[in-house]
VEXZAMAR-587786 format. One line per 5 residues: their letters; for each residue x, y, z of C-alpha. Coordinates in steps of 0.25 Angstrom, whole numbers, plus 2048, in hexadecimal, padded with zeros to 3 digits. Layout:
BEGIN
a = X,Y,Z  ...
This chain:
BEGIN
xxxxx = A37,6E2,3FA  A40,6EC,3F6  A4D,6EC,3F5  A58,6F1,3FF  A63,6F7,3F7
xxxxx = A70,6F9,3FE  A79,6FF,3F2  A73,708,3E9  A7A,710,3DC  A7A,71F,3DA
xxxxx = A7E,725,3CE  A81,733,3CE  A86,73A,3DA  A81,747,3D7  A79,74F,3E1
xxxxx = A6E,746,3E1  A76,739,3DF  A80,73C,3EC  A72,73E,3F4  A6B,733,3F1
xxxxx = A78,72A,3F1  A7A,730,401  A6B,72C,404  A6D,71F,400  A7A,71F,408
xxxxx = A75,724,415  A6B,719,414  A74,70E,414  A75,70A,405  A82,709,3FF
xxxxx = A84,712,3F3  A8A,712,3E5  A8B,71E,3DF  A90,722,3D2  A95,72F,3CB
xxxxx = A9A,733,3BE  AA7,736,3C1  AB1,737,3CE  AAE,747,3CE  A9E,746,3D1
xxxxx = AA1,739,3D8  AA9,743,3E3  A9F,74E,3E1  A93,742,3E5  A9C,73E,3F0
xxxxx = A9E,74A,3F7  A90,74E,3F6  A8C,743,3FD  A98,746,406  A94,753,40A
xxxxx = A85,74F,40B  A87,745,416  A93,74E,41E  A87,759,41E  A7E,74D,425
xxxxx = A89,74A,42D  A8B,758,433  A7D,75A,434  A7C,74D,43E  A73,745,432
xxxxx = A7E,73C,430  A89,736,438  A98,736,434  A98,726,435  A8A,727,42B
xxxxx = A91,730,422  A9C,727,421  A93,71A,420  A8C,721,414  A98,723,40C
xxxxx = A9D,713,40E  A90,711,407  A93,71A,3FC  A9B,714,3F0  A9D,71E,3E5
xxxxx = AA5,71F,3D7  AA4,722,3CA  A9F,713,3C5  A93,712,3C0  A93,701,3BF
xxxxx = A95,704,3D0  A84,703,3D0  A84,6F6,3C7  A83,6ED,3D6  A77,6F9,3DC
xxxxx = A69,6F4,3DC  A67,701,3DB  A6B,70C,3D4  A67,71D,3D6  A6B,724,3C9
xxxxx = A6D,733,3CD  A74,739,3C3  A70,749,3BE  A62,74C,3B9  A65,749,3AA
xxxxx = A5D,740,3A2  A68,739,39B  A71,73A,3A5  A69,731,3AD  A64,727,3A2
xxxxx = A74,725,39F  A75,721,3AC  A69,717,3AD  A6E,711,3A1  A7A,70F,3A7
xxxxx = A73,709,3B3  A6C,700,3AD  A77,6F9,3A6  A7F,6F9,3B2  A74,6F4,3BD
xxxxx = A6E,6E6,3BE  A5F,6E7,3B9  A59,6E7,3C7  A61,6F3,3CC  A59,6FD,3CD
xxxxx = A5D,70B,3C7  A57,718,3CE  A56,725,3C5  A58,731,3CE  A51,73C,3C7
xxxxx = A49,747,3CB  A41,749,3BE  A44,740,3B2  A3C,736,3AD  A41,728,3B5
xxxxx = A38,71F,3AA  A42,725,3A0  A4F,723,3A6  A48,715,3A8  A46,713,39B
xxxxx = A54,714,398  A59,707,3A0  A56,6F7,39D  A4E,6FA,3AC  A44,704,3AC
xxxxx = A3C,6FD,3B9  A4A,6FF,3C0  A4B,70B,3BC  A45,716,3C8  A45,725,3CA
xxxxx = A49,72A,3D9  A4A,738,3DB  A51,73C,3E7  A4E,74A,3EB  A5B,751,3ED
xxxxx = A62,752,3F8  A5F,743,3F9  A65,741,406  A5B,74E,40D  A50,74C,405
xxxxx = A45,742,408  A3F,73D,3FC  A41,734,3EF  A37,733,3E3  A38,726,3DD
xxxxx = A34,725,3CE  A2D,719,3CA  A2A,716,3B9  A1F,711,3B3  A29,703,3B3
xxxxx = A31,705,3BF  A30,6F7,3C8  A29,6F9,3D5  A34,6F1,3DC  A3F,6FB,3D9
xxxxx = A36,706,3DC  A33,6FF,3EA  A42,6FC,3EA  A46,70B,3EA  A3C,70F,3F4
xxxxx = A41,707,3FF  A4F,70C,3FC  A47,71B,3FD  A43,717,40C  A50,712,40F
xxxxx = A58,71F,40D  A4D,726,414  A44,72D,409  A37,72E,404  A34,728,3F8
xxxxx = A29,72B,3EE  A25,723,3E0  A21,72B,3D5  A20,72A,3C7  A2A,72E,3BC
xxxxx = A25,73B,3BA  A2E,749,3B9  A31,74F,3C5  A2A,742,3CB  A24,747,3D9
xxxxx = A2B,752,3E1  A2F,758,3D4  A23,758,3CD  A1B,75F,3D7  A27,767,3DC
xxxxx = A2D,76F,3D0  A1F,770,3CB  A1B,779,3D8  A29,77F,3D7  A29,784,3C7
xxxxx = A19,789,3CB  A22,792,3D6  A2B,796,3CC  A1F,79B,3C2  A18,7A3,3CE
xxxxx = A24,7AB,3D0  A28,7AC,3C1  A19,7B4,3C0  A1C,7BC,3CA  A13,7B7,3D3
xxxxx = A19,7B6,3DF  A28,7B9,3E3  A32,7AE,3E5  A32,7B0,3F6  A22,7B1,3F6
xxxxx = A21,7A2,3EF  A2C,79D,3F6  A23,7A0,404  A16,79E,3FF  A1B,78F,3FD
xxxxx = A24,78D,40B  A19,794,412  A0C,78F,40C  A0F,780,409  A1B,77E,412
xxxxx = A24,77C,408  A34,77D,40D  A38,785,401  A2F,78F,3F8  A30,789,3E9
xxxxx = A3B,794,3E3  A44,791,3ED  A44,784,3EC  A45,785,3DC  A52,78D,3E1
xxxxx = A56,781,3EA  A55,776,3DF  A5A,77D,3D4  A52,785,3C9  A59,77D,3BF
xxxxx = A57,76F,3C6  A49,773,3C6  A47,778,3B9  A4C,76B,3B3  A43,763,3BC
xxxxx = A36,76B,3B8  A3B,769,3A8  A3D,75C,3AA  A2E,75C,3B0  A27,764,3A8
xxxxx = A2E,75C,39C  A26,74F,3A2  A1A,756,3A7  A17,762,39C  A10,768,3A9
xxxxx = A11,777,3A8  A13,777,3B7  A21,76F,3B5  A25,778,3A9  A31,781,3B0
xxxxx = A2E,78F,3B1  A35,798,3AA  A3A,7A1,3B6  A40,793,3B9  A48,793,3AD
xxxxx = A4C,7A0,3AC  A53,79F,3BB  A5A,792,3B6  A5F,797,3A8  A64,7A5,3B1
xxxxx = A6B,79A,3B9  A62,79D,3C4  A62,78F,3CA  A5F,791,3D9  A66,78F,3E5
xxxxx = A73,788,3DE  A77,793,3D6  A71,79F,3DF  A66,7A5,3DA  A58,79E,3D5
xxxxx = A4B,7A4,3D9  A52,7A9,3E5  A61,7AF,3E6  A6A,7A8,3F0  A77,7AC,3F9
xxxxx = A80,7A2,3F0  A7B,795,3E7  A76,78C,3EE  A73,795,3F9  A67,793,401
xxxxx = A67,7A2,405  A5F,7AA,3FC  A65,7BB,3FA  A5A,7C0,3F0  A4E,7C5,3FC
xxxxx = A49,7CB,3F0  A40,7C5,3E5  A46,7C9,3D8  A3E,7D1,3CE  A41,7C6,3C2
xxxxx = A3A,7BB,3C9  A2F,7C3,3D3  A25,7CA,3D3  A22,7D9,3D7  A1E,7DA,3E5
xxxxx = A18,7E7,3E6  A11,7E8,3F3  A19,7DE,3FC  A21,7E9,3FF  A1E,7FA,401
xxxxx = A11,7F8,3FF  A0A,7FF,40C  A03,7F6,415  9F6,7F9,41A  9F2,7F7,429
xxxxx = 9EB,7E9,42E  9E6,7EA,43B  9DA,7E2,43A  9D8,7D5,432  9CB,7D0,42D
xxxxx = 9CB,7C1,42A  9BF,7BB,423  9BD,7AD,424  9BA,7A1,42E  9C4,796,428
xxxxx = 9D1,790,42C  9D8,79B,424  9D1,7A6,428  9D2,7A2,438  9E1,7A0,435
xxxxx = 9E2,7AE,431  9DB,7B5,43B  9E4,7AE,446  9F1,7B4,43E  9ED,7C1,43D
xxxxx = 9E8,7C2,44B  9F2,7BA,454  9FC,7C5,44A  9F5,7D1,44F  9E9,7D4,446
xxxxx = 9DC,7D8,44A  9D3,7CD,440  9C5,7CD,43F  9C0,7C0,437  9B1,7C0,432
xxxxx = 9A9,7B2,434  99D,7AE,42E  993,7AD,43A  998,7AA,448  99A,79C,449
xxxxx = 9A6,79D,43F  9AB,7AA,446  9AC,7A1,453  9B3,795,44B  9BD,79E,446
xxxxx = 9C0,7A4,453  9C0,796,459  9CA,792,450  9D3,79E,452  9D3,79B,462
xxxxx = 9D5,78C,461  9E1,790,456  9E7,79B,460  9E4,791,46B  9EE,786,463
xxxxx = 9F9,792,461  9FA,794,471  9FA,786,472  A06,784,469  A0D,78E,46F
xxxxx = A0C,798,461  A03,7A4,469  A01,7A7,477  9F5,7A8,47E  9F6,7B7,47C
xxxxx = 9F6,7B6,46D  9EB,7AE,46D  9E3,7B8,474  9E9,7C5,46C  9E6,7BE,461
xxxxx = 9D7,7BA,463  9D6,7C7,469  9DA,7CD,459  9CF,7C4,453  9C0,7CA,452
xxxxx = 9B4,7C0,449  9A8,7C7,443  99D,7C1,439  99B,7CF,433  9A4,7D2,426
xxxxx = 9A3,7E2,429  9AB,7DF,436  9B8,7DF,42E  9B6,7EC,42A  9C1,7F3,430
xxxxx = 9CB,7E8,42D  9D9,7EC,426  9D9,7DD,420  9D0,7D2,41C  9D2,7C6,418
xxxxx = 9CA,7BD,413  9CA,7AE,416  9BE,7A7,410  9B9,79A,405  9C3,79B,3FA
xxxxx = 9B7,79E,3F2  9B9,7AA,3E8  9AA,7AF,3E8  9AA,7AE,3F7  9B6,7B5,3F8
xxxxx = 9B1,7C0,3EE  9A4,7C2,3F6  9AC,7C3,404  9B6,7CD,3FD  9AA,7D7,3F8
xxxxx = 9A4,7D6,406  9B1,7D9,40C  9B4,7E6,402  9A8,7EC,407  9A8,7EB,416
xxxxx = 9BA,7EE,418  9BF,7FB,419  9C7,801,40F  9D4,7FE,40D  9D4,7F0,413
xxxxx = 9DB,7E5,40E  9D1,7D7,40B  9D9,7CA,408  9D6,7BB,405  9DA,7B1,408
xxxxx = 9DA,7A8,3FC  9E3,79F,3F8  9E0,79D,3E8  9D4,7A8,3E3  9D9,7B4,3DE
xxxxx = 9DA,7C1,3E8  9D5,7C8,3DA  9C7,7C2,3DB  9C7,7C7,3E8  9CB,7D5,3EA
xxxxx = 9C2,7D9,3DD  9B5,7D6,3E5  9BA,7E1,3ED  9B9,7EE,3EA  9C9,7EE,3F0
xxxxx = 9D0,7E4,3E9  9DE,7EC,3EB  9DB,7EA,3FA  9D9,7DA,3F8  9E4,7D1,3FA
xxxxx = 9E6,7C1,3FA  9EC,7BD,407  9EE,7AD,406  9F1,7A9,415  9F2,799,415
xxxxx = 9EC,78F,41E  9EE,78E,42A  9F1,79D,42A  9F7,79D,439  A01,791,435
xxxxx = A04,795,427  A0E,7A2,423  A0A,7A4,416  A01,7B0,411  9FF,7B1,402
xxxxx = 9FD,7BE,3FF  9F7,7C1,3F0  9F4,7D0,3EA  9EA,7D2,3DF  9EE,7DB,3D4
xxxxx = 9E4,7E5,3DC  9EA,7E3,3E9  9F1,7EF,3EE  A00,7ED,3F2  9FC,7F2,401
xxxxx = 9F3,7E8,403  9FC,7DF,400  A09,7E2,407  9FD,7E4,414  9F8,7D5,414
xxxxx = A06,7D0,412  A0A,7D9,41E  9FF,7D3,426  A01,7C4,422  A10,7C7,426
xxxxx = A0A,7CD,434  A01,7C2,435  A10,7B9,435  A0E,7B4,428  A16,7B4,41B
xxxxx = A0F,7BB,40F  A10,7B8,400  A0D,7C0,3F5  A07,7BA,3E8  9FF,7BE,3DC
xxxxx = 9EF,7BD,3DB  9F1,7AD,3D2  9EA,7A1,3D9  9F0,79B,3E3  9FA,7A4,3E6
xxxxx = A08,79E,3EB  A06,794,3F3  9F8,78C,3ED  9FD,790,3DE  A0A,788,3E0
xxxxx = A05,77F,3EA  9F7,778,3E5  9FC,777,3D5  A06,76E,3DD  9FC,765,3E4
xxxxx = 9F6,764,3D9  A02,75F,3D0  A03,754,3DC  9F5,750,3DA  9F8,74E,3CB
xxxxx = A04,746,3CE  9FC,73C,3D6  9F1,73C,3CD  9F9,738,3C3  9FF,72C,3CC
xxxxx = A0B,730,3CB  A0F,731,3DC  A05,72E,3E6  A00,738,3F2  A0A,734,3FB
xxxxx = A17,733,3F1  A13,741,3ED  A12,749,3F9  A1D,740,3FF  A25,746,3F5
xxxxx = A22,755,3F6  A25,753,406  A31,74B,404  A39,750,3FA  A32,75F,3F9
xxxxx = A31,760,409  A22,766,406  A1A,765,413  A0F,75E,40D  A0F,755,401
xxxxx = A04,75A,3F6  9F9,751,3F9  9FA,752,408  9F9,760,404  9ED,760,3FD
xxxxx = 9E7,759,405  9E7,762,411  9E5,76E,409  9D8,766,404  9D9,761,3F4
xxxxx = 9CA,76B,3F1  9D4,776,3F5  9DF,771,3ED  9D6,76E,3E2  9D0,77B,3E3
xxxxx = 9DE,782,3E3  9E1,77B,3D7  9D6,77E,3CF  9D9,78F,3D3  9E7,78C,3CF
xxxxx = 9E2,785,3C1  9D8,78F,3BE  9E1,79C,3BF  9EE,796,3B9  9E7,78E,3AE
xxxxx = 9F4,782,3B0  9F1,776,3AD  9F9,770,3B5  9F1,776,3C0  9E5,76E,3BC
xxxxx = 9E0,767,3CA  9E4,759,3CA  9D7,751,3C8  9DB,747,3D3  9DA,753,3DB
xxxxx = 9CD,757,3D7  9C5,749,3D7  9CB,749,3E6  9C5,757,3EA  9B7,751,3E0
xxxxx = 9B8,741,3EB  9B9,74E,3F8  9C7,749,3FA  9CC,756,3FE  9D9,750,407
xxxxx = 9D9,752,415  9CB,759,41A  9C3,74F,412  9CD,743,419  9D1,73E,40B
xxxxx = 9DA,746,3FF  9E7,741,3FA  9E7,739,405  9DC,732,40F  9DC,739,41E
């Protein structure tokens, strides 16, 4: 049975230290903190002081709780106050030998069954171990900061930490009210790993020019859910802090992915940090501002953006949608309950009434909800026409093309399509990885193709990916983002690359998660409990791919591979063999998990 501590150790009141020390206070456990000297022992203090009056007037805390929690605090500047704790949190700075000093000094203080908890978000927990007469004793916590707000603690267990101890800190996890998850001693352990890697892939696409900073910012909030974009919330941690983290990971690792990009450095060694100092990626009214001044991507860091702006718009009218599937029902109900004409083409009529059906019942569900009237619903129907004959969307201004992710398919429907349009409209696809290139040149047009990457379910999601070729001409361009912006939508633009924004940072991600429980280093539910939990992602990576489906994932994957040539895009061979057994998550009732 684990144990019930009532009086646990901190030492090192510092940001993180004050936190965790408050947490453990709130929850009934007396306290014993420890600083260097009387100076940061005030500063600790009035940290925590300042944290729980901002509760208090916030009606989270009650004066008499308040009050309670600081009878349970006691705090000076000697270090043999821990020697009666059965457990000690060592929170000291992120230094190596700072922190080895300490546990050495732990360990000759503390009885040998104390246990002595490390609290590091990326050094190696098996060496600071190594360095006591207790290794097993020895465990990593990292709390994720602020550790009285956020939800989450990775517990870091070493090839000879004692099971009891792990299950000791656990229970004390789940008494102050977080979520813990194991892992193994590995840099950057979970959420880091996965995390910095995403965000240092953000931070190359924007170093070649890719996409601007605001456009992958979006791209990410809108098309995963995510609550910040990935340069913004570099800005919020610190581009130094997370510089050091991905050193420190790429150190372990040698994984490319984790090797800091250079854009990276640069911003820190201009002293460029983020939000704290004013300026990172973005510019802000003061440090440690949230408000951002700069509306403007600056030239050193963007890329051009000839064609979002000036360019002159041709007229849409009349939409041709071709395609029977989810994303092309979904598309035509936007355009039309947004005051398009569309004309979809079907392949024979039973699919030319299923699509119809489907765009009924789905306008039916609006009325029902309240999100149209009855007026809308008929408008819109009244704006949507089906035909089985291709030369019916002759007169169109735009087409877009919703059919298999299949290149020769796509090729074959593009030629047919060139020959039928008029001149000078405009045909998109759809796609979400093949190049918009291979496309426009099996048209006679290609400065009249476009990609136009709506996603899926295209009446719920906001986000439109929108990608010129090096053909496309800056009109048609600035016309589709108009339309998608008419169609209440939030266009993106990106270069022609595989994936894009949204699936070039997103699946190399997954992926990454795959590997990380290949190597049985977390299981399923520690992962994605980590990603929700201390990243506030809506879905962790493996209930992810399973409802995306893992042959799409893999497929993605594979895109990604091929064009970049990265190793460490490689598809996870876990990943693989379940696509090879038809485990392909949720439609096939069994993935990562069974359904």
């Amino acid at each position: 049975m684990a144990q019930d501590f009532t009086k646990v150790g901190v030492v090192g009141l510092g940001t993180m230290g004050a936190g965790i020390t408050e947490v453990l206070a709130r929850a009934g456990i007396e306290v014993v903190g420890v600083e260097l000297d009387d100076e940061t022992l005030a500063r600790g203090l009035d940290h925590i002081r300042h944290s729980t009056e901002r509760a208090v007037s916030r009606g989270k805390l009650t004066e008499a709780d308040r009050d309670a929690l600081f009878d349970r605090i006691h705090a000076g500047t000697d270090l043999t106050a821990v020697a009666e704790c059965r457990l000690v949190v060592e929170a000291v700075p992120e230094r190596i030998e700072d922190k080895r000093a300490v546990l050495a000094e732990l360990d000759r203080l503390c009885p040998s069954g104390t246990i002595i908890a490390t609290n590091t978000s990326s050094l190696s927990v098996t060496e600071l171990a190594a360095g006591t007469s207790r290794p097993s004793r020895v465990i990593g916590t990292h709390w994720f900061n602020p550790a009285p707000v956020m939800g989450l603690v990775e517990i870091i267990r070493t090839v000879v930490t004692d099971s009891a101890a792990l299950e000791d800190l656990e229970a004390l996890v789940a008494k102050v009210g977080k979520s813990a998850v194991v892992a193994g001693d590995r840099a950057g352990f979970i959420a880091n790993a996965l995390l910095f890697g995403y965000l240092n892939n953000a931070v190359r696409m924007l170093e070649a020019h890719y996409a601007t900073r605001e456009d992958i910012d979006a791209a990410m909030r809108l098309g995963c859910g995510h609550p910040m974009g990935p340069l913004a919330l570099l800005d919020l941690i610190g581009l130094d802090s997370a510089y050091e983290i991905l050193d420190s990971i790429y150190h372990t690792s040698r994984d490319h992915l984790h090797a800091p990009a250079p854009l990276l450095k640069q911003l820190v060694t201009a002293g460029m940090l983020g939000r704290k100092t004013g300026r990172g990626f973005y510019t802000y009214a003061a440090p440690d501002s949230s408000q951002i001044v700069d509306a403007v991507t600056p030239d050193a860091v963007a890329s051009s953006d000839s064609g979002r702006s000036g360019a002159a718009v041709r007229p849409v009218r009349t939409i041709g949608v071709i395609g029977t599937g989810t994303m092309a029902g979904g598309i035509i109900e936007v355009c039309a309950r947004h005051g398009y004409d569309v004309i979809f083409r079907a392949r024979g009529e039973e699919k030319l009434a299923g699509v119809r059906k489907n765009l009924e019942r789905s306008l039916d569900k609006g009325v029902a909800k309240g999100r149209i009237s009855s007026d809308d619903r008929a408008a819109t129907l009244a704006r949507v026409r089906g035909t089985t004959d291709l030369s019916a969307l002759a007169g169109c201004d735009l087409v877009i093309e919703a059919v298999v992710e299949d290149l020769a398919v796509k090729r074959a429907l593009f030629a047919e399509i060139d020959a039928v349009i008029r001149p000078g409209a405009i045909i998109a696809t759809t796609t979400s990885s093949l190049p918009v290139i291979e496309c426009a040149t099996a048209t006679s047009r290609p400065q009249d193709v476009v990609g136009m990457h709506w996603f899926n379910p295209a009446q719920v999601m906001r986000l439109v990916e929108i990608v010129p070729t090096v053909l496309t001409a800056d009109d048609v361009t600035a016309t589709v983002a108009q339309v998608a912006r008419a169609a209440g939508k939030h266009p993106v633009r990106c270069a022609d690359r595989a994936g894009f924004i949204v699936n070039a940072l997103l699946f190399p991600y997954l992926n990454d998660a795959v590997k990380m429980l290949e190597a049985h280093y977390a299981d399923v539910d520690a992962i994605d409990t980590a990603m929700k939990v201390g990243c506030a992602h809506p879905m962790g990576p493996f209930e992810l791919a399973d409802v995306v489906g893992l042959d799409v994932t893999l497929a993605i994957v594979r895109t990604l591979y091929l064009e970049f040539r990265e190793p460490g895009y490689a598809p996870a061979p876990l990943l693989e063999h379940l696509v090879k057994a038809g485990y392909l998550g949720r439609k096939t009732r069994r993935g990562f998990r069974v359904y």
